[in-house]
C-alpha positions as CSV (number, residue, x, y, z in Angstrom):
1,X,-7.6,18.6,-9.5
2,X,-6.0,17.6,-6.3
3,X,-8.1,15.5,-3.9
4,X,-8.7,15.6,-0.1
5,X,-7.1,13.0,1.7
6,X,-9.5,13.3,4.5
7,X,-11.6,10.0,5.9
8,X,-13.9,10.0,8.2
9,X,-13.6,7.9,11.6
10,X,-16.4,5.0,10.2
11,X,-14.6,5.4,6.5
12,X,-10.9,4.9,8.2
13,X,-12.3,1.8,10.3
14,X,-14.2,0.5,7.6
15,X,-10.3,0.8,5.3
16,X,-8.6,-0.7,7.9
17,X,-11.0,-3.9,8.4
18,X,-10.6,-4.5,4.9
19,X,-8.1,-6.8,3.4
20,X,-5.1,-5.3,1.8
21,X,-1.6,-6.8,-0.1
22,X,1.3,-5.1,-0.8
23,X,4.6,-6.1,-3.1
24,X,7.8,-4.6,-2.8
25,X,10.6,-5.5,-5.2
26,X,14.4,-4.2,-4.7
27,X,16.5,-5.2,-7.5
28,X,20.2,-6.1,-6.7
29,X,23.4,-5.9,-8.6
30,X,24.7,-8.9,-10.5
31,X,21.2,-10.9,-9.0
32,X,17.5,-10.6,-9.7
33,X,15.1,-8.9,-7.8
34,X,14.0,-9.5,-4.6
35,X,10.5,-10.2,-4.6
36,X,8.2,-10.3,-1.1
């Protein structure tokens, strides 16, 4: 069952006040990933 990505003005403010964290990892031949 697919679901609407659709947000309302007050429910895309209310996202986008709100604290958020993001990791990315790339891993890299012959070294360990890195990690910010």
């Amino acid at each position: 069952m697919a679901v609407p990505i659709v947000m309302t003005k007050e429910e895309r403010e209310a996202f986008l006040a709100d604290v958020h964290t993001a990791v990315i990892s790339i891993p890299e031949e012959g070294r360990g990933p890195v990690t910010v």
